[in-house]
ROTI-287650 format. One record per residue (C-alpha): residue in three letters; x, y, z. Coordinates in nm, 3 decimals, m for minus. Layout:
N
+-----+---------+---------+---------+
!  aa !    east !   north !      up !
+-----+---------+---------+---------+
! ala !       X !       Y !       Z !
...
+-----+---------+---------+---------+
! end
This chain:
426
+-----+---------+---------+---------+
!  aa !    east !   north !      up !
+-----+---------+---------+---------+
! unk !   0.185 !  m8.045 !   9.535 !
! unk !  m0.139 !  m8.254 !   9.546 !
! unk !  m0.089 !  m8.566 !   9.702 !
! unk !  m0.426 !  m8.791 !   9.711 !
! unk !  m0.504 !  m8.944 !  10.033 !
! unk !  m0.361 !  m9.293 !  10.111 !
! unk !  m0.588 !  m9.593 !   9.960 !
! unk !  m0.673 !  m9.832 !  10.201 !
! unk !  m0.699 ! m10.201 !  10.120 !
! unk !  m1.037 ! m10.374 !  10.223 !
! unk !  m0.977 ! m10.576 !  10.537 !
! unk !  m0.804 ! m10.281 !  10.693 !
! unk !  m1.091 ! m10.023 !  10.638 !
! unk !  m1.288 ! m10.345 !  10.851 !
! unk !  m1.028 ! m10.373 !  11.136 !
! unk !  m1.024 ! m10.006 !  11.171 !
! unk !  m1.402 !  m9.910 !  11.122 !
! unk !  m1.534 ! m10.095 !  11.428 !
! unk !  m1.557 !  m9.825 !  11.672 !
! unk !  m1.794 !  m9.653 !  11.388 !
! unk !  m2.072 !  m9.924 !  11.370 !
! unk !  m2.363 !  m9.753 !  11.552 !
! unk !  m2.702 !  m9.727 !  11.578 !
! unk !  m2.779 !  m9.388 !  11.403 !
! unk !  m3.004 !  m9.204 !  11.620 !
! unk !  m3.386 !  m9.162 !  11.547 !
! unk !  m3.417 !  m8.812 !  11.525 !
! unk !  m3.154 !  m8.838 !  11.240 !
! unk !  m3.277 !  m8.725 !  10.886 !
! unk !  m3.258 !  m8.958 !  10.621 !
! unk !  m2.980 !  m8.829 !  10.361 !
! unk !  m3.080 !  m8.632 !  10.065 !
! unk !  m3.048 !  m8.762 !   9.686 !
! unk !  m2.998 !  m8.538 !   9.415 !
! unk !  m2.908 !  m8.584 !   9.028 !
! unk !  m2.680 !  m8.358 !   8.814 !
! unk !  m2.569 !  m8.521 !   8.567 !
! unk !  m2.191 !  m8.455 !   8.390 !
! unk !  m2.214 !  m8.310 !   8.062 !
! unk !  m2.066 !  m8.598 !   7.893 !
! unk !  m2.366 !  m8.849 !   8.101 !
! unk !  m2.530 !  m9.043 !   7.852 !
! unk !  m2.939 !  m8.902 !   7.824 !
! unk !  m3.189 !  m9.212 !   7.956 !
! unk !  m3.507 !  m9.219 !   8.006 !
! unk !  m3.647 !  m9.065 !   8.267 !
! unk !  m3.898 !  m9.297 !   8.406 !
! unk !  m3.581 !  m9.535 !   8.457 !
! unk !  m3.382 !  m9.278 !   8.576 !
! unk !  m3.653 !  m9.203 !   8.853 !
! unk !  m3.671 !  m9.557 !   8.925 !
! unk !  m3.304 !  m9.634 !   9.003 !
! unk !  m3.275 !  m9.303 !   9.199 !
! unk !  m3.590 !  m9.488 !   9.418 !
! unk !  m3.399 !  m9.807 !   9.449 !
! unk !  m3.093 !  m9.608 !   9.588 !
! unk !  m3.325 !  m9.381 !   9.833 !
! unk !  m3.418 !  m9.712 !   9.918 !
! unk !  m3.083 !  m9.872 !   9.942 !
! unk !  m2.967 !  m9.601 !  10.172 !
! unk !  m3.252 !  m9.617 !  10.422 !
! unk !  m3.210 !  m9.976 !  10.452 !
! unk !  m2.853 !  m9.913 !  10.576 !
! unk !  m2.951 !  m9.599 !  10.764 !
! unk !  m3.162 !  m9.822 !  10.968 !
! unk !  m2.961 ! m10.086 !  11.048 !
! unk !  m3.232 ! m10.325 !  10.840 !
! unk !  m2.960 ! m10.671 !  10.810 !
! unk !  m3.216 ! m10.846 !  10.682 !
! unk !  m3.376 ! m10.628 !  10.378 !
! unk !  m2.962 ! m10.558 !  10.266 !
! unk !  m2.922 ! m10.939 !  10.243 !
! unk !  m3.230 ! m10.954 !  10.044 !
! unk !  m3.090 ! m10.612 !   9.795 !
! unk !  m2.764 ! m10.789 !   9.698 !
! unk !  m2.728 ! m11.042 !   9.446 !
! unk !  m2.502 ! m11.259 !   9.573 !
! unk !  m2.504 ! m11.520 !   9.301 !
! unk !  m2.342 ! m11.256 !   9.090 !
! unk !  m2.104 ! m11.205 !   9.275 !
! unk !  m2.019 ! m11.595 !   9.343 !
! unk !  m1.969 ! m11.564 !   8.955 !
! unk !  m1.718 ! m11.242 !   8.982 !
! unk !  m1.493 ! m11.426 !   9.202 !
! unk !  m1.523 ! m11.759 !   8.985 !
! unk !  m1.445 ! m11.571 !   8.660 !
! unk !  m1.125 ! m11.690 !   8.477 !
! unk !  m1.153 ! m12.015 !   8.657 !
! unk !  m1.040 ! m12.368 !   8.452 !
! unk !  m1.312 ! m12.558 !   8.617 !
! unk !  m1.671 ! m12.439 !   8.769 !
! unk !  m1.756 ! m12.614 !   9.153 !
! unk !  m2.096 ! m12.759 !   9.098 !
! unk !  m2.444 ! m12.604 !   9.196 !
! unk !  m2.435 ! m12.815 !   9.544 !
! unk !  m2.112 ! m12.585 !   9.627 !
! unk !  m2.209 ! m12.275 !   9.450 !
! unk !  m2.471 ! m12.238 !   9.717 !
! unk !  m2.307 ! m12.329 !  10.028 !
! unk !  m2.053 ! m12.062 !   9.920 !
! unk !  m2.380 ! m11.875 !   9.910 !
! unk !  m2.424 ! m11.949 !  10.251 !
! unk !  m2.120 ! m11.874 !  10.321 !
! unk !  m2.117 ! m11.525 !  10.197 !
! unk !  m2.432 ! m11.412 !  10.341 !
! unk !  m2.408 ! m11.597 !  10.697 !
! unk !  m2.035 ! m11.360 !  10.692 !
! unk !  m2.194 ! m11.032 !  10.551 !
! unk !  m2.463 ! m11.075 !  10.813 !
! unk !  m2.199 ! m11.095 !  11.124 !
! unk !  m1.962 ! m10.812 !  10.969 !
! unk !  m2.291 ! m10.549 !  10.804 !
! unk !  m2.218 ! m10.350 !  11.173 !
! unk !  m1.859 ! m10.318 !  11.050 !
! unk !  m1.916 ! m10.274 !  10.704 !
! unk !  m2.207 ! m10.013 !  10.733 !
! unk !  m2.010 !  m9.712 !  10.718 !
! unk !  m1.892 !  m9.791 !  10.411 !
! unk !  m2.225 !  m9.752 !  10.258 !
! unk !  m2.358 !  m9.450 !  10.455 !
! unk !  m2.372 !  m9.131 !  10.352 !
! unk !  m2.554 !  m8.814 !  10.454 !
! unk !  m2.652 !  m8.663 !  10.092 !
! unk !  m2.564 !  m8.789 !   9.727 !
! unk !  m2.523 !  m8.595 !   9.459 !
! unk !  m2.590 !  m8.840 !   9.132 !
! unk !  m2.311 !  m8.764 !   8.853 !
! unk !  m2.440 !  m9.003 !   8.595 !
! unk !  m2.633 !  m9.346 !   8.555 !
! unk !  m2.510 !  m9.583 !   8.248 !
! unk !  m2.783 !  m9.861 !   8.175 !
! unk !  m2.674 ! m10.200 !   7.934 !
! unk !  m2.950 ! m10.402 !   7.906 !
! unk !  m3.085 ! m10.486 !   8.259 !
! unk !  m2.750 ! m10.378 !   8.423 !
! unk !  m2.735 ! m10.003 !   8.568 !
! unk !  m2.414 !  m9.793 !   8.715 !
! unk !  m2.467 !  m9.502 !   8.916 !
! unk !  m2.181 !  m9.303 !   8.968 !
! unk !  m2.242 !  m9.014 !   9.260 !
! unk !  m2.004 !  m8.800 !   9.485 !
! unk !  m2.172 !  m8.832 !   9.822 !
! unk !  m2.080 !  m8.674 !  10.205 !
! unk !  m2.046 !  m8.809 !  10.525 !
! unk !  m2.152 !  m8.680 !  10.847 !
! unk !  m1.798 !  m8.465 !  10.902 !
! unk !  m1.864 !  m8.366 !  10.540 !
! unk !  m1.549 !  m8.534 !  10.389 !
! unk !  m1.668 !  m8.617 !  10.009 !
! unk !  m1.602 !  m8.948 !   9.853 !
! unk !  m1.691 !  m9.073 !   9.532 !
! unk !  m1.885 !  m9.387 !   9.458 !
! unk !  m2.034 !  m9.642 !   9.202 !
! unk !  m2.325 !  m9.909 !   9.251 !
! unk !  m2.337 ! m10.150 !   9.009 !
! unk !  m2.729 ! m10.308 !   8.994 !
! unk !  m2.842 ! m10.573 !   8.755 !
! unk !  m3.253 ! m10.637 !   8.710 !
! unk !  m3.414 ! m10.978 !   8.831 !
! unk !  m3.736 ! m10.952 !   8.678 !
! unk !  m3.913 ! m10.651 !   8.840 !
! unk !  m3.609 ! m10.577 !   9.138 !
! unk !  m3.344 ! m10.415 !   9.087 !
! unk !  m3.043 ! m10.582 !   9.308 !
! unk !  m2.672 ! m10.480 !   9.437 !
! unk !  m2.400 ! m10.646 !   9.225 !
! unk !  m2.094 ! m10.430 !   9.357 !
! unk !  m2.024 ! m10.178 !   9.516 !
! unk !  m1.695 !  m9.890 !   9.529 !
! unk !  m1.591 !  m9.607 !   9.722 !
! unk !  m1.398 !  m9.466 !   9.463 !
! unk !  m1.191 !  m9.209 !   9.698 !
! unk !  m1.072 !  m9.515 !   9.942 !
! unk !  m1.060 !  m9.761 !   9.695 !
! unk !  m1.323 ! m10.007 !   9.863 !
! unk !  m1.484 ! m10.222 !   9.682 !
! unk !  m1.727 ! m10.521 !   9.755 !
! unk !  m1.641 ! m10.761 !   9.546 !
! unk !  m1.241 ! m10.754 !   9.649 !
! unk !  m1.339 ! m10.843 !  10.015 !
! unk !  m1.555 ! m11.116 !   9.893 !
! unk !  m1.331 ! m11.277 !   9.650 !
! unk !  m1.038 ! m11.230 !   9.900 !
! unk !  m1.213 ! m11.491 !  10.075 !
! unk !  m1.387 ! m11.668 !   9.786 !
! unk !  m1.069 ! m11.695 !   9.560 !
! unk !  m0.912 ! m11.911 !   9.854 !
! unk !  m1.187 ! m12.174 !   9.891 !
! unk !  m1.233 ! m12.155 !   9.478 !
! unk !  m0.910 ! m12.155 !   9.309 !
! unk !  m0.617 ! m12.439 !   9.277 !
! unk !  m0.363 ! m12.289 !   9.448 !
! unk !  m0.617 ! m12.041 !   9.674 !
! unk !  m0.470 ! m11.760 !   9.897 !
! unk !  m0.256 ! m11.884 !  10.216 !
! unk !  m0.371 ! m11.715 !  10.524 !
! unk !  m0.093 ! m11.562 !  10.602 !
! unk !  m0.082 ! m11.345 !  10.282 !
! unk !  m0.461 ! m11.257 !  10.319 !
! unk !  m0.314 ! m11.123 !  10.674 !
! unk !  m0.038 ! m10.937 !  10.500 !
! unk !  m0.318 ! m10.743 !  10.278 !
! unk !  m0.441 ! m10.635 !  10.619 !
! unk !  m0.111 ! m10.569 !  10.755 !
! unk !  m0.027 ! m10.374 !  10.458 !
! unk !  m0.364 ! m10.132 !  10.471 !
! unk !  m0.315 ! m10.069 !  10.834 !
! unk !   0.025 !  m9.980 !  10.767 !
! unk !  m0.065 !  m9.722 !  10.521 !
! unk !  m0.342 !  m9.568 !  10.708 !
! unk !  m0.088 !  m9.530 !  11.040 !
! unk !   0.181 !  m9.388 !  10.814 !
! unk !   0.457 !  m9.687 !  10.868 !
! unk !   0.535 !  m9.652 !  10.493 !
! unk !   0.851 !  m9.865 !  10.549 !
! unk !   0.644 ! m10.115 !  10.671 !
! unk !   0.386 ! m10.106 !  10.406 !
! unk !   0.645 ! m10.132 !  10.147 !
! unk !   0.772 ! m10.424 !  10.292 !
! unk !   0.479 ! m10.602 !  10.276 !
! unk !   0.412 ! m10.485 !   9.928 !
! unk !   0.738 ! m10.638 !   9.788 !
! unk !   0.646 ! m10.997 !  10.006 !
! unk !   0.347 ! m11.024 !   9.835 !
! unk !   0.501 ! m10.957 !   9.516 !
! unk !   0.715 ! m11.256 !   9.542 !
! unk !   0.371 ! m11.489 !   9.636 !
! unk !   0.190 ! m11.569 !   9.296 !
! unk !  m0.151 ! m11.431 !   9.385 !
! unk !  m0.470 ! m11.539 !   9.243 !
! unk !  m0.561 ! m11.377 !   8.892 !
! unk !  m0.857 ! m11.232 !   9.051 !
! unk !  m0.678 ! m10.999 !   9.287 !
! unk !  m0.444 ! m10.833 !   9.068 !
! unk !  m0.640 ! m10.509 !   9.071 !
! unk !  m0.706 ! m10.434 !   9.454 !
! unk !  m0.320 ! m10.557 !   9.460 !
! unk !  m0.198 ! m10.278 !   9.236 !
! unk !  m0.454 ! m10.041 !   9.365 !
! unk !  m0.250 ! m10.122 !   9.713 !
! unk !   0.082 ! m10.112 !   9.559 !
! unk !   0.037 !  m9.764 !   9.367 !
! unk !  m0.144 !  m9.648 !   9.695 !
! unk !   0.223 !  m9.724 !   9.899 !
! unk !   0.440 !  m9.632 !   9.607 !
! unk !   0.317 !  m9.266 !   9.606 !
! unk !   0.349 !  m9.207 !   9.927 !
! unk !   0.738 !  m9.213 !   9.853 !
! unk !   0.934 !  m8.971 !   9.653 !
! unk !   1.235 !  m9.177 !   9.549 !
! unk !   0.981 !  m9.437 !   9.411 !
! unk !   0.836 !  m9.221 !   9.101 !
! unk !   1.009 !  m9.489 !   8.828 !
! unk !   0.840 !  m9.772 !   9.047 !
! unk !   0.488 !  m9.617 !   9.087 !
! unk !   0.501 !  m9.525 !   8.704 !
! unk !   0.557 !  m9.860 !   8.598 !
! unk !   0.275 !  m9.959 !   8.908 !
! unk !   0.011 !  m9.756 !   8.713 !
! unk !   0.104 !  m9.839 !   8.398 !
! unk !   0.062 ! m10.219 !   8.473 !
! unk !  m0.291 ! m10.156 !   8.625 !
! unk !  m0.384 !  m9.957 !   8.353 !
! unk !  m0.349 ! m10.278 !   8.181 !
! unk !  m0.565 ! m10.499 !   8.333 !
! unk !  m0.805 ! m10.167 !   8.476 !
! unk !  m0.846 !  m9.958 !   8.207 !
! unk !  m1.107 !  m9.746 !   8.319 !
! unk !  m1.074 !  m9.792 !   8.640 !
! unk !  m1.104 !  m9.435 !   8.861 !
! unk !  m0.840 !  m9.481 !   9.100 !
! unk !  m0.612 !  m9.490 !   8.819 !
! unk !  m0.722 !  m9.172 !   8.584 !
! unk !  m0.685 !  m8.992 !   8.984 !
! unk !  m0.310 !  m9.130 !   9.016 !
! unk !  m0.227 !  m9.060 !   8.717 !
! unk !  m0.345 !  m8.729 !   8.713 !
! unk !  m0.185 !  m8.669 !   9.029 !
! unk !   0.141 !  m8.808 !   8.922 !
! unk !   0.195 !  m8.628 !   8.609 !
! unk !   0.098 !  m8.294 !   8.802 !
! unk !   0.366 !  m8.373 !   9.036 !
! unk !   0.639 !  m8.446 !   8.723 !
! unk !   0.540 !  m8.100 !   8.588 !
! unk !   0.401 !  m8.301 !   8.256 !
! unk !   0.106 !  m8.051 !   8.234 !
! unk !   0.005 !  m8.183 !   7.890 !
! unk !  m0.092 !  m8.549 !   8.052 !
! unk !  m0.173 !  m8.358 !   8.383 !
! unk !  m0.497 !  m8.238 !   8.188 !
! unk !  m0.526 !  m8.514 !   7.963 !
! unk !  m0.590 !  m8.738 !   8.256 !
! unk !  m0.796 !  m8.486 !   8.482 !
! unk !  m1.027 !  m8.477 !   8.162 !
! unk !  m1.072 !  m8.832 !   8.130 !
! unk !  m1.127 !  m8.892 !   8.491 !
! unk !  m1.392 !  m8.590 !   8.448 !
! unk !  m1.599 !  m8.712 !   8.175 !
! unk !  m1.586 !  m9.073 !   8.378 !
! unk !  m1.700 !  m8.962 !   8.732 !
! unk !  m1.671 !  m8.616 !   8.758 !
! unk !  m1.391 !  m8.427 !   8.990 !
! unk !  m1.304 !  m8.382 !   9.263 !
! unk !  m1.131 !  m8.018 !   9.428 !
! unk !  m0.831 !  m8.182 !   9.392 !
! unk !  m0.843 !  m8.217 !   8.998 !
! unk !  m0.972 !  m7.909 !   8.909 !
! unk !  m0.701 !  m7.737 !   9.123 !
! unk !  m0.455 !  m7.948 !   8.923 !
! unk !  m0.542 !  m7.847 !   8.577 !
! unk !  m0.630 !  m7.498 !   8.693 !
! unk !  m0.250 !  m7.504 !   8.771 !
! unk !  m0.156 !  m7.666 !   8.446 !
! unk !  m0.328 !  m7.412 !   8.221 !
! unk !  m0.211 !  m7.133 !   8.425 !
! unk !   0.147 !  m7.332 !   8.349 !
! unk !   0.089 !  m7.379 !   7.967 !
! unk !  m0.050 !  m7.034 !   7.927 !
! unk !  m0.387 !  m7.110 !   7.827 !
! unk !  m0.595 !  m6.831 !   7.943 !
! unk !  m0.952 !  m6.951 !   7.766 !
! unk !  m0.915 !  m7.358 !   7.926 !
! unk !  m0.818 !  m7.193 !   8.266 !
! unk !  m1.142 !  m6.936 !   8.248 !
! unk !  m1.340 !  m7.301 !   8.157 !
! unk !  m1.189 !  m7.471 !   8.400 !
! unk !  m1.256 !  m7.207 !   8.673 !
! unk !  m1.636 !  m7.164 !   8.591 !
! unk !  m1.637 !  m7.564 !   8.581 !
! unk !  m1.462 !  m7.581 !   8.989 !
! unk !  m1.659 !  m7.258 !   9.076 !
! unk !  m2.028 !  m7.452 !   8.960 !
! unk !  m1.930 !  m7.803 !   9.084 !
! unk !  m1.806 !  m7.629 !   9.391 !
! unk !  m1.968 !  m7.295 !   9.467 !
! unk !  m1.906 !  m7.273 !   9.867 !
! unk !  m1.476 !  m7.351 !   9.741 !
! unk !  m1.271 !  m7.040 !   9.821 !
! unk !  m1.032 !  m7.168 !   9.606 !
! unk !  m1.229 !  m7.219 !   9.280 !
! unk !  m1.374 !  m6.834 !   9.315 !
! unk !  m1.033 !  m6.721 !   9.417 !
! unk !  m0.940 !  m6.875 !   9.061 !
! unk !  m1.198 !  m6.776 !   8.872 !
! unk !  m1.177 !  m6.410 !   8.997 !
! unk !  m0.835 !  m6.444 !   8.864 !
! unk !  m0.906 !  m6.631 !   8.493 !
! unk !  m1.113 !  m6.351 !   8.426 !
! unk !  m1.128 !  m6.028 !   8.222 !
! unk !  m1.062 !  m5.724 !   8.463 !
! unk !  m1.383 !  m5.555 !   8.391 !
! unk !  m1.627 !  m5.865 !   8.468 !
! unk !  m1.485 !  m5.971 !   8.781 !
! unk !  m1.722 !  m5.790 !   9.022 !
! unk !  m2.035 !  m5.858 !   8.843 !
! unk !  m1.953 !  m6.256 !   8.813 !
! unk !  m1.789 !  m6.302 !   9.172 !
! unk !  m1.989 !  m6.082 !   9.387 !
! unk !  m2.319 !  m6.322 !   9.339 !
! unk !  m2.136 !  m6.623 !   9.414 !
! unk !  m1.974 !  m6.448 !   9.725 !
! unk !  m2.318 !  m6.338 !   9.813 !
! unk !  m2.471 !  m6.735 !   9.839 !
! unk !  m2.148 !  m6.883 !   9.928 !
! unk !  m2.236 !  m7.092 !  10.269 !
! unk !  m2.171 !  m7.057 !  10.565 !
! unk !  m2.012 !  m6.712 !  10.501 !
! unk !  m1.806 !  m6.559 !  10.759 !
! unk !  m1.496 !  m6.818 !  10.750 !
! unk !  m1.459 !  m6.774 !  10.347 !
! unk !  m1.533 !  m6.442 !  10.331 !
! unk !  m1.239 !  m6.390 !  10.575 !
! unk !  m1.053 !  m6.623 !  10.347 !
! unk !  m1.122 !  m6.437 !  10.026 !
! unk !  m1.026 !  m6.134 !  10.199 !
! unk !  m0.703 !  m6.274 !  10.296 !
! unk !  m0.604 !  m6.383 !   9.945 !
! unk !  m0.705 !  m6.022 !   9.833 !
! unk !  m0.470 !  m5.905 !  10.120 !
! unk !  m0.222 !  m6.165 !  10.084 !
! unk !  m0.198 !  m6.096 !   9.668 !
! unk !  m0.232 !  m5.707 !   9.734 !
! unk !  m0.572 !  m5.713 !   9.497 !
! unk !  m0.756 !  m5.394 !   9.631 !
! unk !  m1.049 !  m5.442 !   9.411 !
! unk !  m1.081 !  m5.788 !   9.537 !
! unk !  m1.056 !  m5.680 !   9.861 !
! unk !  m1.312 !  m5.374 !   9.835 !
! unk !  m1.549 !  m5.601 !   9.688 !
! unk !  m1.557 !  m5.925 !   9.951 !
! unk !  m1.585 !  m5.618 !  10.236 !
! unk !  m1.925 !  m5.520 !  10.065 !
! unk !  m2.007 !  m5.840 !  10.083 !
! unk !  m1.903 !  m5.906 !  10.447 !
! unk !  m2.137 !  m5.595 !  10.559 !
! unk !  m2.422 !  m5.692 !  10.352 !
! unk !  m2.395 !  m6.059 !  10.506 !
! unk !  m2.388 !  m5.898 !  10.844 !
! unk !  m2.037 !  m6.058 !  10.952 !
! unk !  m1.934 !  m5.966 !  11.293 !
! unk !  m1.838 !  m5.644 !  11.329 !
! unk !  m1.493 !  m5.649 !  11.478 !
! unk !  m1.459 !  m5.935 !  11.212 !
! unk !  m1.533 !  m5.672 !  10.924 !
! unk !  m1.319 !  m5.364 !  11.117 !
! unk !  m1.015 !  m5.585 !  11.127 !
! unk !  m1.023 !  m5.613 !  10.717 !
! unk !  m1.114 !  m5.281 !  10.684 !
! unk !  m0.818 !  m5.175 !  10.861 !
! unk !  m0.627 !  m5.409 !  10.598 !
! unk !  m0.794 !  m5.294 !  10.356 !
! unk !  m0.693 !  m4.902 !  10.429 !
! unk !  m0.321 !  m5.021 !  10.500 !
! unk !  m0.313 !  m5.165 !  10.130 !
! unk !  m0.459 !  m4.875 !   9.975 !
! unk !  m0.192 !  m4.669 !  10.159 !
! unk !   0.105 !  m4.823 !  10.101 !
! unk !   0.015 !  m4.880 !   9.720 !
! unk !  m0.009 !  m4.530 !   9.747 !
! unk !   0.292 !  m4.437 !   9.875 !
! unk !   0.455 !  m4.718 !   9.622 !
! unk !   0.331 !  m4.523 !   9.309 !
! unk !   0.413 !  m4.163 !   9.477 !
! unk !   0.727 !  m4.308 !   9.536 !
! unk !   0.774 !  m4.446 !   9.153 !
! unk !   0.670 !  m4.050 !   9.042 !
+-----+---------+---------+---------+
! end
């Protein structure tokens, strides 16, 4: 079963990031920026499309460097005093709109060494860019320096000729800018506000999660149930809630109806199209499984563990022609993925295999530790013509050669005893 990783609430990710807030060092390169845009990306002009891609290159060297000063000057922070006043009764007047201004930057300033990593990544990959008006979204899967892949949205609104930050997500931890700010905002805005002790018990309940006290982290889930939170943080509440709730598996009824009540107030919102995915995979409901992995698709693209899902559900339902599609789509989006060739060598036709696998074996990078793992699926499924072909492959890639002897002698001891099994059937 796929289980997605645990979602971390905001002020945890800052408790626990602190020992990560360094000065990168200066013969780093700066990360790499890339588009390829999902099929279902809406088509936009290119000139735009160049200039947004500069103001993220741009962006991302500003927080490579450590510049405090030029990020406080690439956020708009006035929209986001508006985010966390929206639904409000009453609006505080100008004189406090900008000493919660102050407020906001003067914090973001002391906490930008925590909150760095956040931001940083090594390369981006841009999935698609959505323009209304003189607001932009740019949706990207992007890699940090261990490699891990996250997915994650900037949303930038024009002011006159600039371009400026109005939010910010990492989709795969669930951290998003605004939430931290109107945590804090929401208290010193709102009527009733947010006691500190249940802002502390949104910390206590990501740190929780991420040290795997689920007990705990239910506990707290279930206390701030009973408080009647601000409006405003309903989503990163549920997006907490759903994050605990899955990590049980006598609480399916409870993170169903979890999910379904975010759905209603986040829609759209990619967290939920991955839960959902995730949790009707793990019902065996393989009709929703890839009803949800395609909407979460055409919306920010997927990740390994989605197309391994509905790989799995069309090999369930029987659909040979959606699995082949499905493979070639894992196998493109993730050519160096043992497990998306492994898939595709199986969704298709007998006589193409070797002439469609063998040139993705041959770029696949690095190549010695998948090679040996294609060869062990080959070995492990008994597939001698699987097997023949990734040993080509491991001689013309010049493997090691005790490396390639020890398959070779694997490979002879499955041609032999399928030989003896169909002397023996005669």
């Amino acid at each position: 079963m796929h289980r997605l990783p645990p979602l971390l609430t905001v002020l945890a990710l800052i408790f626990h990031l602190t020992s990560h807030a360094q000065e990168p060092a200066r013969e780093d390169s700066p990360p790499k920026i890339r588009v390829s845009l999902l099929k279902e990306a809406p088509v936009i002009d290119p000139a735009r499309q160049a200039e947004l891609i500069t103001w993220l290159s741009t962006f991302q060297e500003t927080i490579y460097r450590m510049r405090i000063r030029d990020y406080l000057q690439v956020v708009d922070w006035d929209a986001l005093i508006e985010a966390s006043l929206a639904g409000e009764d009453t609006q505080p007047s100008d004189a406090t709109k900008l000493k919660m201004k102050r407020g906001l930057i003067l914090t973001n300033e002391r906490m930008f060494p925590v909150i760095r990593p956040v931001f940083q990544f090594q390369d981006a990959e841009i999935r698609r860019i959505d323009l209304d008006g003189d607001k932009a979204l740019i949706i990207a899967r992007v890699h940090d320096e261990d490699n891990a892949e996250s997915k994650v949205r900037w949303w930038l609104r024009r002011r006159g000729e600039k371009w400026m930050l109005t939010d910010f997500e990492n989709i795969s931890v669930s951290i998003r800018l605004s939430s931290a700010l109107q945590m804090g905002m929401q208290a010193a805005a709102s009527k009733e506000g947010l006691k500190m002790e249940n802002s502390a018990k949104f910390a206590q309940m990501g740190i929780a999660l991420q040290d795997g006290d689920l007990d705990k982290a239910l506990s707290l889930v279930k206390e701030l149930e009973a408080v009647k939170l601000p409006a405003v943080l309903g989503e990163v509440f549920l997006l907490s809630k759903v994050a605990v709730l899955s990590q049980f598996d006598d609480k399916k009824e409870e993170l169903d109806k979890a999910l379904t009540d975010l759905e209603k107030i986040a829609p759209t919102s990619p967290v939920l199209l991955m839960m959902r995915t995730a949790f009707c995979y793990e019902a065996e409901d393989y009709k929703n499984t890839v009803a949800w992995g395609r909407k979460l698709g055409a919306s920010i693209g997927h990740d390994e563990d989605t197309w391994s899902m509905m790989a799995d559900a069309f090999i369930e339902l029987k659909e040979g022609n959606e699995l082949l599609a499905t493979a070639e789509g894992w196998a493109a989006d993730y050519p160096n993925s043992v497990e998306a060739l492994w898939t595709l060598w199986g969704a298709l036709p007998e006589d193409q295999r070797e002439a469609r696998i063998k040139p993705l074996l041959e770029q696949i990078t690095p190549a010695e530790e998948p090679l040996t793992e294609f060869a062990t699926n080959a070995s492990v499924e008994e597939d001698a013509a699987a097997f023949k072909l990734v040993l080509s492959v491991m001689q013309s890639r010049k493997l090691p050669p005790d490396t390639v002897k020890e398959y070779q002698s694997e490979y002879q001891e499955l041609l032999d005893a399928q030989k003896k099994a169909s002397k023996d059937k005669k």
